[in-house]
BAFI-3210 file (N, C-alpha, C; in Angstrom, 3 decimals, decimal comma, padded with zeros to 6 digits):
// residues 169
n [1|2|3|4|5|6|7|8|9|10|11|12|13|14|15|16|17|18|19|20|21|22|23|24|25|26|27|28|29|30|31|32|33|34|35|36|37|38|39|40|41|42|43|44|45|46|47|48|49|50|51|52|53|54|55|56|57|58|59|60|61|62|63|64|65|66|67|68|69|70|71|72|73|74|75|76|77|78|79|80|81|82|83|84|85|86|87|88|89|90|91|92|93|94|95|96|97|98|99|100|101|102|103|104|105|106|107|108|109|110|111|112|113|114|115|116|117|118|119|120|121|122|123|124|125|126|127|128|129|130|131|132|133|134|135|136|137|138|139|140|141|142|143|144|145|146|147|148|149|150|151|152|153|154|155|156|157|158|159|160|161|162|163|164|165|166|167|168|169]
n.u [-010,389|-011,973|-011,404|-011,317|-013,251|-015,034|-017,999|-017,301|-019,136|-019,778|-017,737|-017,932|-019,669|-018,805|-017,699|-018,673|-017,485|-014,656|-014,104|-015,178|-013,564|-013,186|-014,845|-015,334|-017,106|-016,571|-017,791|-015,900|-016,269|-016,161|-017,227|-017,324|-017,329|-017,568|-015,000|-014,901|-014,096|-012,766|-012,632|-010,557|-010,524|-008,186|-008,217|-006,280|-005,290|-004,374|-004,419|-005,666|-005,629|-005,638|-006,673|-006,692|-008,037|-008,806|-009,064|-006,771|-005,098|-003,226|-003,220|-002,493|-002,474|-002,206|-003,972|-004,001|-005,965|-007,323|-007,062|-008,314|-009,073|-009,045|-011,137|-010,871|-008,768|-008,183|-010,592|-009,164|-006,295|-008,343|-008,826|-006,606|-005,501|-007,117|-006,589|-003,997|-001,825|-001,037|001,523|003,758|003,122|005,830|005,803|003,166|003,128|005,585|003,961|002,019|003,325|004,839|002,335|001,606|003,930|004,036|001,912|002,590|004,849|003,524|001,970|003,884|004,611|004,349|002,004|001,763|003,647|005,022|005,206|007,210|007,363|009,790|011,300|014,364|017,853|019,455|019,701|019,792|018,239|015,632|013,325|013,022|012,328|011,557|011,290|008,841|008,118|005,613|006,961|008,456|010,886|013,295|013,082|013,926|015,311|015,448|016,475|015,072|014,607|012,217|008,637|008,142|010,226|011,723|009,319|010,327|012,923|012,410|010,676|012,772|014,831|012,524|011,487|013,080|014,839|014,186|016,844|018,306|015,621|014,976|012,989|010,654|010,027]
n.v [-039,468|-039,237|-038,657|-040,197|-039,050|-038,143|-036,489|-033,967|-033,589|-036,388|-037,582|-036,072|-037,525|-039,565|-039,042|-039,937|-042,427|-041,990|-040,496|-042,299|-044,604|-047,751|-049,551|-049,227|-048,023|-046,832|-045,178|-044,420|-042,334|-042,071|-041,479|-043,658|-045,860|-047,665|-047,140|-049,016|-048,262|-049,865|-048,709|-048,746|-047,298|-046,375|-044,783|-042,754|-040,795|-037,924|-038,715|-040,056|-042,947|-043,918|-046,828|-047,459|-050,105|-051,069|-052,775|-054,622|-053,147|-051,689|-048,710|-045,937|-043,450|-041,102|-038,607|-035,869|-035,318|-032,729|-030,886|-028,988|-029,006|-031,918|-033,837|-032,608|-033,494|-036,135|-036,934|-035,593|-037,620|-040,443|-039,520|-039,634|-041,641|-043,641|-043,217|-043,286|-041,733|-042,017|-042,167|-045,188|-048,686|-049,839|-047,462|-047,515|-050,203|-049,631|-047,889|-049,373|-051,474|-049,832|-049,348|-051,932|-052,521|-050,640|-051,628|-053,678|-053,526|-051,518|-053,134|-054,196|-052,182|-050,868|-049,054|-045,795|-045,393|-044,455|-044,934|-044,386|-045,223|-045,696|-045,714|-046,869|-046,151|-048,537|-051,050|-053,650|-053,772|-052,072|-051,340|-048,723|-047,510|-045,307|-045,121|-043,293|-042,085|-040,527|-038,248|-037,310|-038,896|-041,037|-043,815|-046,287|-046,949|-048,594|-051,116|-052,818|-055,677|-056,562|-056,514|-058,371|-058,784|-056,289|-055,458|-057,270|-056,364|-054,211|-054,865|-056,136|-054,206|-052,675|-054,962|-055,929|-058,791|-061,089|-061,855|-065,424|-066,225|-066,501|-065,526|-062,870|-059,973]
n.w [102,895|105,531|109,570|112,664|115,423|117,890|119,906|121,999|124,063|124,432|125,439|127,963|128,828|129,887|132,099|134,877|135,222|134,961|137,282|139,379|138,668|136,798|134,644|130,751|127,754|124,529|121,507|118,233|115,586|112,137|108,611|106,827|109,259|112,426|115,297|118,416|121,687|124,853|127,792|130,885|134,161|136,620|139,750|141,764|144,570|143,046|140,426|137,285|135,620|133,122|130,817|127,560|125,003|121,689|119,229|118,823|119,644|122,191|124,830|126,764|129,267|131,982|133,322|135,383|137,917|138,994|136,369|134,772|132,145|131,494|129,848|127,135|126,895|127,440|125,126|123,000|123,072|122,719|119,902|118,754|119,077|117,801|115,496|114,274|115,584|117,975|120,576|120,201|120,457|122,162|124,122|125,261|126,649|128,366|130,021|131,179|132,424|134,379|136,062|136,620|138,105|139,741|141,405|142,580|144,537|145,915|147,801|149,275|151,033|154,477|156,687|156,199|154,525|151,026|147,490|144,697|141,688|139,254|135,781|134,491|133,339|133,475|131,745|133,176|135,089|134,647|136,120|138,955|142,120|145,204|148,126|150,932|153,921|155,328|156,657|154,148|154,422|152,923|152,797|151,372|148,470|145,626|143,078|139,716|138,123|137,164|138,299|140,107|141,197|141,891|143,267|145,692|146,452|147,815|149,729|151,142|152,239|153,391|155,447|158,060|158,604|161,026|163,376|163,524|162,894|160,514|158,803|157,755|159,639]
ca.u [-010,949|-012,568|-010,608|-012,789|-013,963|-015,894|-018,087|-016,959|-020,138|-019,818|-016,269|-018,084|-020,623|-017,793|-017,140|-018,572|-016,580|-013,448|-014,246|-015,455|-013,149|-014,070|-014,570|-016,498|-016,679|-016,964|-017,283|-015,619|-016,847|-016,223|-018,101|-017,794|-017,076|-016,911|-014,819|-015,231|-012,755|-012,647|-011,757|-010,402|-009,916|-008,090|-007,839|-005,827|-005,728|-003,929|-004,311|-006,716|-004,796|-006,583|-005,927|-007,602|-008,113|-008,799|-009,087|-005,407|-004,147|-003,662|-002,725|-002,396|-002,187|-002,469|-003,981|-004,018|-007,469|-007,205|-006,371|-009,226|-009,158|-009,097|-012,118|-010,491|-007,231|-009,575|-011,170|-007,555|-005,875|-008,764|-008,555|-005,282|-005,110|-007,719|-006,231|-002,884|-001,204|-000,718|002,836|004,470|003,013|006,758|005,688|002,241|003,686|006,305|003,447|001,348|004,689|005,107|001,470|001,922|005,467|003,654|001,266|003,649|005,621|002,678|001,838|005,288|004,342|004,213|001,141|002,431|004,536|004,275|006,269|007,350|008,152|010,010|011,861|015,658|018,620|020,105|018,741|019,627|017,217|014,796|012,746|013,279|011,571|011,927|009,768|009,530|007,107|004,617|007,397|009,197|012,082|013,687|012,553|014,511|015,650|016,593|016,245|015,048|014,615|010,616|007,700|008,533|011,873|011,457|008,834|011,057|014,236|011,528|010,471|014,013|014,700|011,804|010,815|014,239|014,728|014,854|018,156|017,791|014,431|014,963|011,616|011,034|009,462]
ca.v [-040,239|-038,675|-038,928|-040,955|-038,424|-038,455|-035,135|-033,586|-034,012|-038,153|-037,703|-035,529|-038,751|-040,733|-038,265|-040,882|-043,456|-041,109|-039,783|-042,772|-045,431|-048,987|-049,721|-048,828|-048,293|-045,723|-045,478|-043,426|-042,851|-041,313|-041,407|-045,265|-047,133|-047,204|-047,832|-049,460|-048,039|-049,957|-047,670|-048,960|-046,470|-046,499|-043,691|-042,886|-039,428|-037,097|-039,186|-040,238|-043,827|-044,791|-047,453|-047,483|-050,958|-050,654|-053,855|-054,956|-051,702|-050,911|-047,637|-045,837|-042,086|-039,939|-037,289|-035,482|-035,358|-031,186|-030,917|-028,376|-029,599|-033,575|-033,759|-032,419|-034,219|-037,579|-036,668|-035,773|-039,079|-041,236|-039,319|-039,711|-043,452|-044,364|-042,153|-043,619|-040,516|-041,851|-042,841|-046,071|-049,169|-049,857|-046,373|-047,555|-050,854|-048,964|-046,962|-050,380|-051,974|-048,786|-049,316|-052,878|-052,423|-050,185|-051,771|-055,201|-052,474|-051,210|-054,233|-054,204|-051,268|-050,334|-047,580|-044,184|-045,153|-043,952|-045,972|-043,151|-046,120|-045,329|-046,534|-046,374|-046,498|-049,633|-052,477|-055,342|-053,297|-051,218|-050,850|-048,532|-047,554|-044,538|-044,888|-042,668|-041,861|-039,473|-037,145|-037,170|-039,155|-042,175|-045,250|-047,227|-046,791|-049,776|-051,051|-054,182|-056,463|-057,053|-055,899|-058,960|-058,733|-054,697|-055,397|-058,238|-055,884|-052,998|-055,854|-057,021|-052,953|-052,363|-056,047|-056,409|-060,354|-061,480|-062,609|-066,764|-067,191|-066,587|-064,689|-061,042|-059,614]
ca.w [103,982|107,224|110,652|113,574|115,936|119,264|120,189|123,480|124,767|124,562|126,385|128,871|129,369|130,795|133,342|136,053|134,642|134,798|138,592|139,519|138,146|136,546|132,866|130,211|126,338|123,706|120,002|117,767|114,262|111,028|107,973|106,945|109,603|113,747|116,035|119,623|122,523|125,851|128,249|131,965|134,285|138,030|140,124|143,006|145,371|142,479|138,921|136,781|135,420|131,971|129,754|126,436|123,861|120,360|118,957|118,652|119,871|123,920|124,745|128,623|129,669|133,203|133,797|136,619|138,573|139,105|135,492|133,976|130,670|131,169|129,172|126,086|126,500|126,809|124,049|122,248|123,210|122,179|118,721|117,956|119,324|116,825|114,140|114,345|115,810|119,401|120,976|119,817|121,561|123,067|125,135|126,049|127,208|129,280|131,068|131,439|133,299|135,470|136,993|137,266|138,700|141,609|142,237|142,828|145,208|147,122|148,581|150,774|152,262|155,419|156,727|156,290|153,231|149,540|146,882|143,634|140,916|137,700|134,759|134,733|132,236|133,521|130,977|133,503|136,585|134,216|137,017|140,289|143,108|146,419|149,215|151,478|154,935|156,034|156,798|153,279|154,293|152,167|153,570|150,480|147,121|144,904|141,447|139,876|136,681|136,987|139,010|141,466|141,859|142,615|145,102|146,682|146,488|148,572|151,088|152,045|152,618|154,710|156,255|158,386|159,179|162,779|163,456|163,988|162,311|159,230|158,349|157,711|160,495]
c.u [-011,003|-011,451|-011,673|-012,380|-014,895|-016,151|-017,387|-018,152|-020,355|-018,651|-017,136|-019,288|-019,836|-017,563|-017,074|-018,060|-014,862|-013,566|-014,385|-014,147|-013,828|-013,495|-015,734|-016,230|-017,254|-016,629|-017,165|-015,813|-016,076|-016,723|-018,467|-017,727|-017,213|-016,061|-015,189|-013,981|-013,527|-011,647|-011,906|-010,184|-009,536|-007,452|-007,084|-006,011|-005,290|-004,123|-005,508|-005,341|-005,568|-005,627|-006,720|-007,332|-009,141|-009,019|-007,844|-004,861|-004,451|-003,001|-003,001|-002,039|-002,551|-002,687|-004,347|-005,709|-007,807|-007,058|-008,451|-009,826|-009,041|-010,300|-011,843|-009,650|-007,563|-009,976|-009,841|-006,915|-006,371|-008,662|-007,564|-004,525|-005,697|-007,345|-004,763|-001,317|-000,761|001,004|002,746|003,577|004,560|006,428|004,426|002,416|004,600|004,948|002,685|002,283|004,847|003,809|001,354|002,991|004,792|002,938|001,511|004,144|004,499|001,706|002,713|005,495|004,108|002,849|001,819|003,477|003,950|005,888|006,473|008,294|008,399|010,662|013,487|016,373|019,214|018,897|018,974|018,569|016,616|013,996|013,498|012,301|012,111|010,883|010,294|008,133|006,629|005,209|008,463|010,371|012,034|013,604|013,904|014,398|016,055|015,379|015,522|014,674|013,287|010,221|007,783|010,025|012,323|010,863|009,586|012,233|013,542|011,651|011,944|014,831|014,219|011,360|012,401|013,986|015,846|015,834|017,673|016,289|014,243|013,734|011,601|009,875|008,193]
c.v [-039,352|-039,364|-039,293|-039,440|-039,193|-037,010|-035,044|-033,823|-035,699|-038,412|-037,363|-036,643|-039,765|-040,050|-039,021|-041,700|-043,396|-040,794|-041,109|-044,604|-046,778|-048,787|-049,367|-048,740|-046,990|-045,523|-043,997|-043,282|-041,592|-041,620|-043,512|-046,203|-046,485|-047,859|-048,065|-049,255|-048,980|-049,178|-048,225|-047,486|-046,465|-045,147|-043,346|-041,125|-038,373|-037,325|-040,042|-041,668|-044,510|-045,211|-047,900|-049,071|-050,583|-051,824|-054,144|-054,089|-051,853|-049,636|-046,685|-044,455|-041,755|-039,062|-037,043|-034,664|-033,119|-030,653|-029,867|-028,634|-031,259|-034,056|-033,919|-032,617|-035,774|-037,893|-036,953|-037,581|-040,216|-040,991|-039,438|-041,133|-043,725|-043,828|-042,589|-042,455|-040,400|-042,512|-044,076|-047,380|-050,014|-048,950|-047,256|-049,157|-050,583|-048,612|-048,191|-050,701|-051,367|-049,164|-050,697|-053,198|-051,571|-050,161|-053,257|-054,295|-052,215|-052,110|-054,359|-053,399|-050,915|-049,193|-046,739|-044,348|-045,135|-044,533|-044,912|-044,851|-045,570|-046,359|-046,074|-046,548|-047,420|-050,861|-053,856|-054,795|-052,474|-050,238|-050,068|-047,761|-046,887|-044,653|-044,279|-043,038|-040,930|-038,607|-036,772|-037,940|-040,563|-042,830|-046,847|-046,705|-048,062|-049,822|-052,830|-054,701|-057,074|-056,429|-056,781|-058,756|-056,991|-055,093|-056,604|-057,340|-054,421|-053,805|-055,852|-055,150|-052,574|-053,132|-056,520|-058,072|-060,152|-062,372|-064,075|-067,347|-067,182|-065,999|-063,526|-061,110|-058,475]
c.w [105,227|107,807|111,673|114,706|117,071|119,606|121,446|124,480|125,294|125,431|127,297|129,602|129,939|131,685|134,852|136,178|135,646|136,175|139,506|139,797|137,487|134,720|132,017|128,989|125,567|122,290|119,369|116,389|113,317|109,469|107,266|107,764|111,617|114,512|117,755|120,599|123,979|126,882|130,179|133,029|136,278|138,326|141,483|143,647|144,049|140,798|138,793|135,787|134,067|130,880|128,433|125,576|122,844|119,174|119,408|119,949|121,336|124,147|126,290|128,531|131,313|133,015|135,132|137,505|138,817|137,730|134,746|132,834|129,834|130,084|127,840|125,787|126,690|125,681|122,783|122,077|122,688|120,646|118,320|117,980|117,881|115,578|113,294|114,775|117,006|119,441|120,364|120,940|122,532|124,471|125,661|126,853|128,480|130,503|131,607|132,493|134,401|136,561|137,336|138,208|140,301|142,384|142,915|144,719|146,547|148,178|149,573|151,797|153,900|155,555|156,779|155,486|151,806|148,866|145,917|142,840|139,806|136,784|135,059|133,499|132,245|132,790|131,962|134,625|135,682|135,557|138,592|141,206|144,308|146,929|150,265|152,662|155,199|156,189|155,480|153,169|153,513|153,374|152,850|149,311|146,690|143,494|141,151|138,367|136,238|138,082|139,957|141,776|142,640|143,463|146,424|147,531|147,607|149,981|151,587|152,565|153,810|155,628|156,736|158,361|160,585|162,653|163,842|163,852|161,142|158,584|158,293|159,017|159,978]
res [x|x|x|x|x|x|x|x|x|x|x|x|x|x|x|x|x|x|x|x|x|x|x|x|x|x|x|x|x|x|x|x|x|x|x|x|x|x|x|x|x|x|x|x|x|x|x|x|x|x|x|x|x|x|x|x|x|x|x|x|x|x|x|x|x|x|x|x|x|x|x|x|x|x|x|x|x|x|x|x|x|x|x|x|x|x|x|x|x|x|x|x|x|x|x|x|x|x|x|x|x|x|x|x|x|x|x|x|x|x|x|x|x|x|x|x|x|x|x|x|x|x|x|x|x|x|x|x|x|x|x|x|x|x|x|x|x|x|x|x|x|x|x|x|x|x|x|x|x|x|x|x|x|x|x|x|x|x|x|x|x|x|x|x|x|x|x|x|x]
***
């Protein structure tokens, strides 16, 4: 049995997609059969944030927007999703969580702050979260047990409360 395949040239037709962001679709074939990839993709100043479906299957990578060879690690990724050769979907769940987790987070922000969210080893706070400001410094660090409860545990950090009104300021 053949392996599904996509030329480089059909990757290199998403390029506006990929630069661009948004959604879009792409099939991958091999001799009996094809398949159909939906391919999301959000971009921010340094990363390229794509999340691939498959029928069933979801599956999520970064690459990095400067990255010479995104093209052919696009290309890669979708072949080895549809091939059965990609990460575990526990992992592509994880990376799903992470961009929901910061983008929960970057809402609490402040201008001139940048949130850096990760995963942690504590199973009751998975989630954590350093923000810092315009000049590098920690703004807040903390941890948390969901993508609201992190961005709550950010807010109450950086949104002091006025003494006697009970509101964050």
């Amino acid at each position: 049995m053949s392996e599904f395949n996509i030329p480089l040239s059909r990757v290199m037709g998403l390029e506006r997609t990929v630069e661009t962001g948004g959604t879009t679709s792409c099939t991958l074939r091999r001799t009996e059969t094809t398949l159909d990839a939906r391919i999301t993709i959000e971009n921010d100043d340094t990363t390229h944030h794509i999340k691939v479906e498959m029928g069933e299957l979801t599956s999520s990578t970064t690459l990095p927007r400067k990255l010479a060879t995104k093209w052919q690690s696009l290309r890669d990724f979708l072949q080895d999703l549809a091939n059965g050769r990609a990460d575990s979907g526990a992992q592509s769940e994880e990376a799903i969580a992470l961009m929901e987790a910061q983008d929960s987070v970057d809402e609490v922000l402040h201008a001139g702050q940048i949130a850096y969210v990760i995963t942690t080893v504590n199973r009751d706070r998975p989630l954590g979260a350093v923000v810092t400001n315009d000049d590098g410094e920690v703004c807040a660090a903390v941890t948390g047990a969901s993508k609201e409860h992190l961005a709550e545990a950010v807010r109450a950090k950086l949104w002091p409360v006025q003494e006697g009104l009970g509101e964050c300021a």
